[in-house]
C-alpha positions in Angstrom: 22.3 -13.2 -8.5 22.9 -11.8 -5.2 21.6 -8.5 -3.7 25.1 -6.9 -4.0 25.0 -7.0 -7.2 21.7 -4.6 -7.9 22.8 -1.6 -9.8 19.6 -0.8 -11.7 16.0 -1.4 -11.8 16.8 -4.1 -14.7 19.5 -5.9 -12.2 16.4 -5.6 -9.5 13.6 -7.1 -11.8 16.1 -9.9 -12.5 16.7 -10.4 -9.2 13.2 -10.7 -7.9 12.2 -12.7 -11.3 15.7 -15.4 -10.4 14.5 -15.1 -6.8 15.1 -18.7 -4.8 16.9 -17.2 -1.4 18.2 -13.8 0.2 21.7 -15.5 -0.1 21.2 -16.6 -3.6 21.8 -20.2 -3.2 20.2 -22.5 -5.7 18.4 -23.9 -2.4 16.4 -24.1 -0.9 13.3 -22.1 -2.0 12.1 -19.1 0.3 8.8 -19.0 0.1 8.3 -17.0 3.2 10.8 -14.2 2.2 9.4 -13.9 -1.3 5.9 -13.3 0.1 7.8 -10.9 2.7 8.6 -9.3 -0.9 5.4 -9.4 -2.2 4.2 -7.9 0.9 6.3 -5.2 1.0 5.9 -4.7 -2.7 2.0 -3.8 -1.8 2.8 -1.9 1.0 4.6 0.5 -0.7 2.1 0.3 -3.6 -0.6 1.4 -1.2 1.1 4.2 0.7 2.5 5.9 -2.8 0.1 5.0 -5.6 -2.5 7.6 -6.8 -5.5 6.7 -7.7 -5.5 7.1 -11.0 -2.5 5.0 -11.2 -4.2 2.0 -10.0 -7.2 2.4 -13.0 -4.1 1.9 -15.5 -3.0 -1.3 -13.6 -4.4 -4.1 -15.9 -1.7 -4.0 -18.3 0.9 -4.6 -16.1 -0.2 -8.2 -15.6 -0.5 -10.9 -17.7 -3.8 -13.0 -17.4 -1.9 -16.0 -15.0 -0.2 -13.6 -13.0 -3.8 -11.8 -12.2 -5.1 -15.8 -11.6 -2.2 -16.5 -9.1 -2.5 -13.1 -7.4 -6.3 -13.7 -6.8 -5.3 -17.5 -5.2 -3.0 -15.8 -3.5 -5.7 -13.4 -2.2 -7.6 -16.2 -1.2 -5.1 -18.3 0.7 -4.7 -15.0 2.9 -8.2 -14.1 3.3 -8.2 -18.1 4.7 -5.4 -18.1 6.8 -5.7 -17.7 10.4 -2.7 -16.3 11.5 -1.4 -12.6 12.2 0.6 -11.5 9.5 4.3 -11.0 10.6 6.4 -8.0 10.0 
């Protein structure tokens, strides 16, 4: 699926879930711009989420998506570098 294609919030969530490049070649896999998602994802989670949205949050994941999202904490919390914009 390519990004032109987005019409809805189903075509979206397809999109990110079929996610492998911003040109939507079957390679190779962009890792970098799918955390550049992700990141962007939380940012805008953080600037426009209330508070009590966040305390009905845990039924949004599933049990290996929470597990992966705390690795992924971990790798950053690790990492040297500067995060890039």
């Amino acid at each position: 699926m390519q990004l032109t294609e987005i019409q809805s919030y189903h075509d979206l969530e397809r999109y990110l879930h079929e996610f492998i490049n911003a040109l939507g070649d079957p390679v190779p896999y962009d890792f970098t711009g799918a955390v550049h998602l992700l990141g962007a994802i939380l940012d805008n989670l953080r600037t426009n989420a209330l508070e009590a949205e966040l305390g009905d949050i845990g039924g949004c994941f599933s049990p290996e998506q929470i597990a992966f999202l705390q690795r992924l904490a971990d790798y950053a919390s690790a990492s040297p570098s500067e995060p890039t914009t």
